[in-house]
C-alpha positions in Angstrom: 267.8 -88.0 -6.8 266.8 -91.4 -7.8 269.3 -93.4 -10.5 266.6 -95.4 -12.4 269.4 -97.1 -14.7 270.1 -100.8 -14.4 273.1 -102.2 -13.8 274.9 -104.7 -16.3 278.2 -105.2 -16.2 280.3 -107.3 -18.5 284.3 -107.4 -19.2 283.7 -105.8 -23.0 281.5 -103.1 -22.1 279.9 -101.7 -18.6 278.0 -98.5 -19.1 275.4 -99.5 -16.8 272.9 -100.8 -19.9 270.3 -103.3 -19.0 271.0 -106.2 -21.3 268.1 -105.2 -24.0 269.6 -102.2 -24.6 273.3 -103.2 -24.7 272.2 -105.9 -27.6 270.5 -103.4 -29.7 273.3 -100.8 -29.5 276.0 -103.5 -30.2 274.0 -104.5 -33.5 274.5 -101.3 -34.8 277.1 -100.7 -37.5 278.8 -98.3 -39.8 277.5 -99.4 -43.3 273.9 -99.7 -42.0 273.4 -97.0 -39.3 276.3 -94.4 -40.7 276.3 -94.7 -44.1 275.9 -91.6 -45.3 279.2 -90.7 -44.1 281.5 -93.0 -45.1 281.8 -92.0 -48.6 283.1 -88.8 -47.2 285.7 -90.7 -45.2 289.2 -91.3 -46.7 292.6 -92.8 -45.4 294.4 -90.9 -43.0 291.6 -88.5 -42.0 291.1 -87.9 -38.4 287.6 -89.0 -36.7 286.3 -87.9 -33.1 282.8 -90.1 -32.4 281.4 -88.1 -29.5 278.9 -90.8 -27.6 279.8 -93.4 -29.3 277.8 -96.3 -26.4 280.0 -99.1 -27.0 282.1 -98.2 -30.2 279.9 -100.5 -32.8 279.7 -97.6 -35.3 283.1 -96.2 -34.3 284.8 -99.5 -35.3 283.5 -99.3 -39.2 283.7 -95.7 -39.1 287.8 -96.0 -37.8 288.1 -98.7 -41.0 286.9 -96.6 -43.5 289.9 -94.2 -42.2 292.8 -96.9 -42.2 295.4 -96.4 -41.6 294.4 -93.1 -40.4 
């Protein structure tokens, strides 16, 4: 089986991205990409982000739980 993926590694985040891809997924965020969940987040409340690529979304979506 080929592995078509291309290899970029760097000491934040090494998922095997190519660089283009990596940008675009860091860009993302909570308020802009998620926001029709956080006004059902509240403090304390418990979230599981299940493929989550390098955690851009998960950071907002961790806030809106603080100190959860």
């Amino acid at each position: 089986m080929a592995d078509n993926t291309q290899e970029t590694s760097t000491p934040d985040y090494s998922m095997g991205y190519g660089e283009t891809t990596s940008r675009r997924l860091t860009r993302r965020t909570a308020e802009r990409d998620a926001a029709y969940l956080l006004p059902h987040l509240k403090p304390d409340m418990r979230v599981l982000d299940i493929g989550c690529g390098p955690g851009s979304i998960s950071i907002g979506l961790a806030g809106a739980v603080d100190p959860g």
